[in-house]
N, C-alpha and C positions, 0 to 999 in steps of 0.2 A: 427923170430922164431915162431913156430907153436903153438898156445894155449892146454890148456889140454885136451878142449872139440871141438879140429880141426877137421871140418866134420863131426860132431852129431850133432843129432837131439834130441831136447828137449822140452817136456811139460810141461807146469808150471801151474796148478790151484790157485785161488786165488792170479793170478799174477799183478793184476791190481793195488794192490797198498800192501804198508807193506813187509813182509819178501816175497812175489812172486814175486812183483815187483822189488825188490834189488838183488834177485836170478833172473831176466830175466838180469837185466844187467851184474850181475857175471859172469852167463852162455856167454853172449854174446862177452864180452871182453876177452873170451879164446876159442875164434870162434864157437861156438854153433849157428846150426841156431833154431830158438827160437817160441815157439808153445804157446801165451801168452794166456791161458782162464780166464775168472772172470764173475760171474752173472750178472757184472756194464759192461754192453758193451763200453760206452763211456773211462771209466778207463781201461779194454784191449787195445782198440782202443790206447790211449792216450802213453802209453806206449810202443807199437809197433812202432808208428811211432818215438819215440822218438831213439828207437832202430835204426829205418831207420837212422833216422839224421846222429846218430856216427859211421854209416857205417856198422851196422849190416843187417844180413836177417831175420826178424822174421812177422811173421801175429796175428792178434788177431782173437780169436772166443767166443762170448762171449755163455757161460755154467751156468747153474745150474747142480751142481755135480750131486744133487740129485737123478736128471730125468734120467734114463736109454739112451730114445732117446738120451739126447745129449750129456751124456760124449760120446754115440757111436759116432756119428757124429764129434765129436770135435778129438776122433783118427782115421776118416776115413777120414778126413782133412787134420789130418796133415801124414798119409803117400801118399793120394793120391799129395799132394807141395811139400812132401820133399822124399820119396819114401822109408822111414826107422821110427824106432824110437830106441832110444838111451836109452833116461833117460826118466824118469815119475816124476813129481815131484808132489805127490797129497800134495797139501799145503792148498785148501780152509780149512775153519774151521770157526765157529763161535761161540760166547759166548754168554748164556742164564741162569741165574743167579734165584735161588731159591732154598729151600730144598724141599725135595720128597716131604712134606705135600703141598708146595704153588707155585711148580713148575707147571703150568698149564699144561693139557696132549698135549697139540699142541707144546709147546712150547718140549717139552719131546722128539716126534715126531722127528722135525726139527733137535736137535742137534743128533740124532741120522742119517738124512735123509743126513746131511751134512757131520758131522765129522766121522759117521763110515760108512756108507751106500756109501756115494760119494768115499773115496777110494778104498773102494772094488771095485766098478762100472769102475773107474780107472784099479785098475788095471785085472777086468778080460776082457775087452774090451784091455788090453795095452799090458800082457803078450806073445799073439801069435803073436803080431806085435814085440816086443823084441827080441822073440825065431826064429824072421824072420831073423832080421837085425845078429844074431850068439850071442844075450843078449845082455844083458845092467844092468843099475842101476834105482830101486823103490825105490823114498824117501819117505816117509811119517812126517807129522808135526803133532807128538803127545806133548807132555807140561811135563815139570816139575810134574805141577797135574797130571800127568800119575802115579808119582811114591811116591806122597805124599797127603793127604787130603789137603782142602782147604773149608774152610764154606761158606754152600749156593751154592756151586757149584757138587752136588754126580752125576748129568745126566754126565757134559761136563770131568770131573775126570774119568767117565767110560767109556765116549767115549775115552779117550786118551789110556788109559790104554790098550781097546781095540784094539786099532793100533797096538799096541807095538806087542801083543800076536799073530796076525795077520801077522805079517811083520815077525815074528819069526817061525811060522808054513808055511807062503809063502816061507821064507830062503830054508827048508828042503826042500820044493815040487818042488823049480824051479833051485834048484843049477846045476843038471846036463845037464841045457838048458844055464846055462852062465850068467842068470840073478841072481845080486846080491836085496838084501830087505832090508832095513833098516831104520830107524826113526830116527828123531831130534827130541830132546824134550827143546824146549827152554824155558827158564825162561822171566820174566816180559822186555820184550819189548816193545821201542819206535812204537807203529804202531796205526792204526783208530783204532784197536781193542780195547787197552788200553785206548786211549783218550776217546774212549766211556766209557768205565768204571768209569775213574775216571769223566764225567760228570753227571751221575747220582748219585755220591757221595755224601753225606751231605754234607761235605767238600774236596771236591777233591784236596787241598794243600795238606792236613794234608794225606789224600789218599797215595798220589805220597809221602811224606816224609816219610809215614810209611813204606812201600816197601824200600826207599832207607837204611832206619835205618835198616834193616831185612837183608840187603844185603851185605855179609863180602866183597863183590870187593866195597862197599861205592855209585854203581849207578846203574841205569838203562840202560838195552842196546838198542843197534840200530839192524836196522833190516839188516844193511849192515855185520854184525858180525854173524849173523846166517848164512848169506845168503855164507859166507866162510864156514862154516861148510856146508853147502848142497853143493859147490861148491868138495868141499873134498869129499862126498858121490858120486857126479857123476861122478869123475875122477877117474884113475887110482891110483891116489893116494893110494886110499881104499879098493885095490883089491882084498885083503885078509881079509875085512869086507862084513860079510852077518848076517842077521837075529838080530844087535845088538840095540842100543837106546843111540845115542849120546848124551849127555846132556853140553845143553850148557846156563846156569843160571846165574853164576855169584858167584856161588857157593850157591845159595838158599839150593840147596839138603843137604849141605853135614854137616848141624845142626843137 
């Protein structure tokens, strides 16, 4: 029986490892051929082949979102392999921790350069290749903090936020090309992301416990549970979602 994503073509940034990487194999296991980017070439790499392994089609190209040249390059890549594009999945993101007073302005930059500048870059480089293929589906990974404060963090809260507002006003502008726009905002996930967090921690136990005490589902998620939620945005499933903000926490939000 044919998968949900049989014969599309999909881009995954930030797929090297954490919620891109458990979305390259989602995608993959309901036949997607698979467009794996991440700035860690060896991590793309690493994961594409892995794809090979279990029978899938996918390539790595390793990106920085950032850079203009090469999210261009990384979708003229993948329609020139696969001669379409389907989904877009802007997922890189990174976390940079301080308040406006002791956030350093490079560091300011960057999450900006990443979390809101990279998907843009995505998608205005992705949407005439979409509106090629007759649409598709634009995920974005904006956070929980998109829709809640969080201390020490007001830059990576605005960039999420950002997405959200973005994916919302792209809904409007591209609905009658076929392409749908939409975000996940996931809560405290198992990924490098978080591990780094709590390793700068004073106490990264007491870290990781406090988050789970805060938490009415009682834990932490995995990145394979997001990666069903983007799996749901890319399909048919969602056809009748455009412009929205999935949240998938644990129920953090809903205190």
């Amino acid at each position: 029986m044919a998968g949900r994503l049989e014969g599309r073509v999909a881009v995954i940034t930030g797929g090297g490892s954490g919620i891109g990487a458990a979305s390259a194999r989602a995608f993959a296991a309901e036949g997607a051929q698979v467009v794996v980017a991440d700035i860690n070439a060896d991590a793309a790499h690493a994961v594409a082949n892995d794809l090979h392994i279990a029978g899938s089609v996918a390539i790595a190209v390793p990106t920085d979102v950032a850079e203009a040249n090469q999210v261009q390059q990384l979708l003229a890549v993948a329609a020139e392999r696969f001669g379409r594009l389907d989904v877009l999945f802007a997922n890189a993101g990174i976390g940079l921790h301080g308040t406006v007073v002791e956030l350093p302005l490079e560091h300011f930059d960057r999450l900006i350069a990443v979390n809101l500048r990279g998907p843009f870059l995505c998608a205005k480089y992705g949407v005439p290749l979409l509106a090629q293929s007759g649409g598709g589906s634009i995920i974005f990974t904006a956070s929980e903090l998109a829709l809640v404060g969080s201390p020490e963090n007001p830059v990576y809260c605005a960039t999420k936020a950002g997405l959200i507002g973005m994916a919302r006003a792209m809904a409007l502008d591209h609905a009658a090309q076929g392409i749908r726009v939409n975000c996940i905002c996931p809560g405290a996930v198992y990924t490098p992301m978080l591990a780094a967090s709590f390793a700068v921690a004073p106490d990264p136990a007491e870290d990781e416990a406090d988050i789970i005490r805060r938490m009415p589902l009682g834990r932490i998620g995995t990145a394979e549970e997001i990666a069903k939620a983007a799996l749901f945005l890319a399909s048919d499933d969602s056809a009748f979602m455009t412009g929205t903000a999935l949240v998938v926490d644990g129920g953090w939000t809903a205190r």
